[in-house]
C-alpha positions, 0 to 999 in steps of 0.5 A, a space after each residue: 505332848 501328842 508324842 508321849 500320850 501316843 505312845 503311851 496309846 499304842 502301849 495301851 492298845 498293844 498289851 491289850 492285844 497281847 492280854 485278850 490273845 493269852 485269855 484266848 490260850 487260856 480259854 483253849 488249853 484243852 481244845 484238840 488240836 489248838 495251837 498256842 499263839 503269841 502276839 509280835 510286838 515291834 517298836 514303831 518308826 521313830 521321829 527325828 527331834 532336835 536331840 536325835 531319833 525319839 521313839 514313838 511307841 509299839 505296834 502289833 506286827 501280828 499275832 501268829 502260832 507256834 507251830 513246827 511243820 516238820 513236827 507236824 508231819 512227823 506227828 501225821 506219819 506215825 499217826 497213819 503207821 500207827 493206826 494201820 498196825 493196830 487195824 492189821 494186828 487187831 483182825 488178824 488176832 481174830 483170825 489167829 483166836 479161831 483158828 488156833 481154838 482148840 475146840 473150833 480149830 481143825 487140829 483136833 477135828 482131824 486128829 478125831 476123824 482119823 483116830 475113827 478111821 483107824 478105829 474102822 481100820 482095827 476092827 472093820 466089821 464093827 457097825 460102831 466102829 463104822 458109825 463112829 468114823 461116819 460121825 466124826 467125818 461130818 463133825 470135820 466137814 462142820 468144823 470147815 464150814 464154820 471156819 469159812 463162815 468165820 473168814 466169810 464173815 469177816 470178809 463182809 465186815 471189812 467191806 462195810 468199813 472200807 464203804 464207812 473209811 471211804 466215806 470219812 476220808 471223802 467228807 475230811 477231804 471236802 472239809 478241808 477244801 472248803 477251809 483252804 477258800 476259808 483261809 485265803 478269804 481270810 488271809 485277803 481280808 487281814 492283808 495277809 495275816 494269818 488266820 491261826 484257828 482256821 489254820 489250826 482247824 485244818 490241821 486237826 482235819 488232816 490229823 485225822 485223815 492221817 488216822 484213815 489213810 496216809 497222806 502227804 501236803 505240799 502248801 502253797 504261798 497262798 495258804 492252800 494245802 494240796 494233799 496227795 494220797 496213793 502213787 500222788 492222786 491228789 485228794 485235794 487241790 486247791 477249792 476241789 476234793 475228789 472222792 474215794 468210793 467202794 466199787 465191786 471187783 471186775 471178777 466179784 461184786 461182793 468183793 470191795 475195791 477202793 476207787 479214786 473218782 474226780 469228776 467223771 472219771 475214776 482209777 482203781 487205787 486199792 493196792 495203792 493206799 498204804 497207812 491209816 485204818 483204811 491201809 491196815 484193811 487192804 494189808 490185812 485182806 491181803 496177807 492174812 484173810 485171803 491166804 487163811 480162807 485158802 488155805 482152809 479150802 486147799 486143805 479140804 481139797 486134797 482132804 476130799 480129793 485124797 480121800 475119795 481117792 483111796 476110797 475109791 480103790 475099796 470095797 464096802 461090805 455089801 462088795 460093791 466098789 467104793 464111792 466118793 466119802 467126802 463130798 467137794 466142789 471144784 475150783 471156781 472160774 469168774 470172767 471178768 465184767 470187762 471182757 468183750 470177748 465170748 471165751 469160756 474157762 473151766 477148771 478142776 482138780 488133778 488128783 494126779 498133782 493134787 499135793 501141788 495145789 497152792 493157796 494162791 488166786 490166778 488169773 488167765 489172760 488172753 492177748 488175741 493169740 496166746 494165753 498166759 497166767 499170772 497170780 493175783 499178786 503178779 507172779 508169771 505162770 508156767 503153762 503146759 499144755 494146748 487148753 484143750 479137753 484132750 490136752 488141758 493146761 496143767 499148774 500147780 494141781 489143776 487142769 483147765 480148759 479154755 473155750 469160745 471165742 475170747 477176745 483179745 484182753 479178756 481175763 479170767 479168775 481162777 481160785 481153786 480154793 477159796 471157796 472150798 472149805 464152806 462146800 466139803 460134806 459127807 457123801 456117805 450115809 449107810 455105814 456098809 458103804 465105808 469101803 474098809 477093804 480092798 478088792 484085792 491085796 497086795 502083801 508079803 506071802 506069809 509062811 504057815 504061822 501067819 507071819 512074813 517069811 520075806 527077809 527084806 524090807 520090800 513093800 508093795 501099795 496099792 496106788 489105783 485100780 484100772 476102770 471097771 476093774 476086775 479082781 483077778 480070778 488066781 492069785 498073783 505071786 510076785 518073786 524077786 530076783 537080787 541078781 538080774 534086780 526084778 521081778 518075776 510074777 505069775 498067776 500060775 495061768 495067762 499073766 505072767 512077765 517080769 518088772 524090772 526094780 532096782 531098789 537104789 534106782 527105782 523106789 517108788 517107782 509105780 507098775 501096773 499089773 492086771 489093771 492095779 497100779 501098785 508102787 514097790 518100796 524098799 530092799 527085797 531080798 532075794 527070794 521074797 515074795 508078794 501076792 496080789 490077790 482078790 480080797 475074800 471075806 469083806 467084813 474082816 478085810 481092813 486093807 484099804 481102810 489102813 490105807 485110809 488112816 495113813 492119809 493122816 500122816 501122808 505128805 499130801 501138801 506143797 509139792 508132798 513134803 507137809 501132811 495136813 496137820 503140819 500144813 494146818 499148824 503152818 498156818 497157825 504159825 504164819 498168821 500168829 508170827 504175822 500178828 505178833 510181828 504187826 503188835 510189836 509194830 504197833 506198840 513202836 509207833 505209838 509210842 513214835 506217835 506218843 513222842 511226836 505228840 509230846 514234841 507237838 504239845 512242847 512247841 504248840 501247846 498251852 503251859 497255863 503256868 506260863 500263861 498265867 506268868 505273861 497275863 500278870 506280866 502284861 497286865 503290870 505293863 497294861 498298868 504302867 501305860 495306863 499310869 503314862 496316860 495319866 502322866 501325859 494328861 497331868 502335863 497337859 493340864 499343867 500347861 494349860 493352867 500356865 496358858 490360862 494366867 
């Protein structure tokens, strides 16, 4: 009699297990990150009777959750690439807009300035001409500054949320440690079973730290989850989570570097982390904040720098030489806060190989007896040069001294343009001070008509004056001769020689002659003829301010083969195909991330229907064990109304 009531006490007591688990599902349909769970059920040992093996009822192994890790981690992984492209594209977008605005953009700034340049170069007497040219250039330098201030601005904003992330993913990373002692207290009170919500709560932490940063679990038999971050820094092992902290660069303290701290120690890890919001800051930093604020620096560079140049080489209408037009800073030199040495490093512009100039960052080191260079992104160098005043390091447009007494390991930042744009300004004020002519001219001899009486295509520019120069008191006249390829120049008096030009050799090629330095292009005919001569008349005089206006179309950037504008619409195109390309990239893996949820949702998650299927199904067998009990118990009466007689 005990055997059939115990069974059909162990019926009872399973399938109440079984209906309390299915309202506990029921009661977590809509709870983020809850896994559907499901009581084991199996037969119990059965006794040996006179007949064979009679059973003895069911018993409750344990009530697990469905759950797929290989699912799981494919969720957590486009989790992280899907948050790092929306993070990317979403700040580039920013940069992208302010850059390609037709209103705040550079495009038609230049395009402006230059049409007032060739304005002053039409008609170069014209005081509204001039005052137009000086309007237009502070309009362009206002229009650098705030672009800079936008790229300045969003620098600061990407600081203040890498200080937030860093903070998130430390608090994450102290959660799940304290519910890894959780789970294994837990399982040691259960004898092993597991603790399925706390598992479930774990697992929502690390979902959401793969939205901050990509991570990857290594579980151990006991329940615990290491997570690694990085090149395998773990984040959490075991009870202890380390900590990820914001620190200031060794060469600029405002700007944020990510470091992984465990105890007392710490490990730069900032070009390390990949995926998640955190990742897509660092890459977007590095690939579209950084390049963009220099290019808009190297652009104001050679701008000023090729500006004043040929600036230089006029004179404005009270006669006086030419001054700078645009006011620039120079490169910036920053030591690191690690050197122990008392080195010193200065850079400025070459205006010799100022189209060189690049948009890259460099650091210099010193290793006890050489120095060497490399870009901030690891590229060797080439130096050339000693580093000295007489004989300075030359790269990419610039030229550095060294100094002082550096000591072995020693570094140095060198960015020659990231800070430009915010400095570029109007050096000049008073319109007479715009030098719109040359001091002297450089042009084919005209015949009595006004017009050019050379045949050939030859053309002379001027390219620079000597120090303290001096417009020659007589005119220079320039003859060529096609047979013996030169030319023979004479001022009638004590200058005379001869350069030697052939135009399939020599074209482009630079000579100086009574202090000007001029370059000869072209096919001269035999017998043409050019005359350098002092500029007379300066309020009529445009030479050098056409010479000004043909900057707009100069090849002045990478290496002379880009003019201004097109480097500008470079830009726009890189940063717009890099923001293109991080969108659709984004799109792929949420819908990889929408997938791997749907996959997650049909193995884990709560189907009420089902559920509402099993609670009727386990309540008709609730019933049915009830009515055994009641069975048992009308037996047992029957026996012992028959004992009683």
């Amino acid at each position: 009699m005990t055997g059939i009531l115990n069974t059909a006490t162990s019926g009872l007591l399973a399938y109440q297990h079984a209906l309390d688990t299915i309202g506990h599902n029921i009661a977590n349909a809509d709870t983020e990150g809850y896994s559907r769970q499901r009581v084991e059920l199996s037969a119990r040992r059965p006794h040996l009777g006179g007949v064979g093996y009679i059973g003895n009822g069911v018993q409750v192994d344990s009530v697990r959750r469905l759950y797929d890790q290989f699912v799981t981690g494919r969720l957590r992984t486009t989790a992280a690439t899907s948050a790092q492209y929306q993070t990317y594209s979403q700040f580039a977008g920013r940069v992208a807009d302010v850059l390609g605005d037709p209103q705040a953009g550079l495009g038609g700034g230049l395009q402006s300035f230059f049409q007032a340049v060739q304005g002053v170069a039409n008609d170069p007497g014209s005081v509204p001409a001039r005052q137009l040219m000086l309007t237009e250039g502070e309009s362009l330098a206002s229009r650098f500054q705030f672009l800079d201030r936008q790229t300045r601005d969003l620098r600061q904003e990407v600081g203040r949320q890498l200080d937030d992330l860093t903070g998130q993913i430390t608090d994450l990373s102290q959660s799940i440690a304290a519910l890894n002692k959780d789970i294994v207290v837990a399982r040691g009170k259960g004898a092993g079973q597991p603790p399925n919500d706390l598992l479930d709560k774990r697992d929502q932490l690390l979902q959401k730290l793969s939205r901050l940063v990509r991570v990857r679990t290594v579980p151990q038999d006991d329940g615990i989850v290491n997570v690694f971050i990085g090149n395998g820094q773990a984040l959490v092992t075991g009870f202890q989570s380390a900590r990820l902290e914001t620190v200031g660069n060794e060469f600029d303290a405002t700007r944020k570097d990510v470091v992984y701290r465990v105890g007392g120690s710490s490990t730069l890890v900032t070009d390390n982390l990949v995926g998640g919001q955190l990742g897509g800051l660092l890459a977007f930093r590095k690939e579209i904040l950084d390049p963009a604020q220099n290019a808009l620096g190297r652009m104001a560079a050679v701008l000023g720098v090729r500006f004043n140049q040929q600036h230089r080489l006029g004179q404005d209408l009270n006669g006086n030489p030419g001054g700078d037009f645009f006011s620039l800073d120079g490169p910036v030199v920053a030591a690191s806060s690690r050197n122990s040495g008392a080195g010193t490093v200065t850079a400025s512009f070459d205006p010799t190989d100022i189209s060189n100039l690049t948009t890259q960052d460099y650091v210099l080191s010193f290793d006890g007896t050489n120095w060497s260079m490399r870009t901030t992104s690891g590229q060797a160098v080439g130096l050339t040069g000693a580093g000295t005043t007489a004989s300075p390091f030359k790269v990419d447009g610039l030229s550095i001294v060294v100094g002082g007494t550096p000591a072995a390991g020693d570094r140095f930042l060198i960015q020659p343009t990231r800070h430009l744009a915010r400095g570029l300004g109007l050096a000049v004020q008073d319109v007479n001070a715009i030098a719109a002519a040359a001091p002297v001219s450089l042009g084919e001899v005209t015949g009595s008509g006004g017009t050019a009486s050379n045949g050939g295509d030859g053309a002379f520019r001027l390219q620079s004056l000597a120090p303290g120069f001096t417009p020659p008191a007589a005119a220079i006249t320039f003859t060529y001769d096609s047979t013996n390829k030169r030319f023979s120049y004479s001022d009638g008096g004590s200058v005379s020689g001869t350069l030697a030009y052939d135009p399939a050799q020599d074209a482009g090629k630079s000579f100086t002659v009574a202090g000007a330095t001029f370059s000869i292009t072209g096919n001269p005919a035999n017998g043409d003829r050019f005359v350098l001569a002092a500029t007379t008349g300066n309020a009529g005089d445009n030479h050098n301010a056409r010479a000004l206006a043909d900057l707009q179309t100069a090849l002045t950037l990478d290496g002379g083969t880009t003019s201004l504008q097109g480097g500008y619409a470079q830009l726009i195109s890189d940063i717009g195909s890099r923001t293109r390309q991080a969108r659709i990239n984004g799109e792929a893996q949420q819908a990889m991330f929408q997938r791997a949820q749907k996959d997650r949702d049909a193995i884990a998650g709560v189907n009420l229907d089902e559920e509402a299927a099993n609670l009727l199904r386990f309540q008709k067998a609730y019933q049915a064990m009830a009515q055994v009990v009641s069975v048992a118990d009308s037996m047992f009466q029957t026996l012992l109304s028959a004992v009683r007689r």
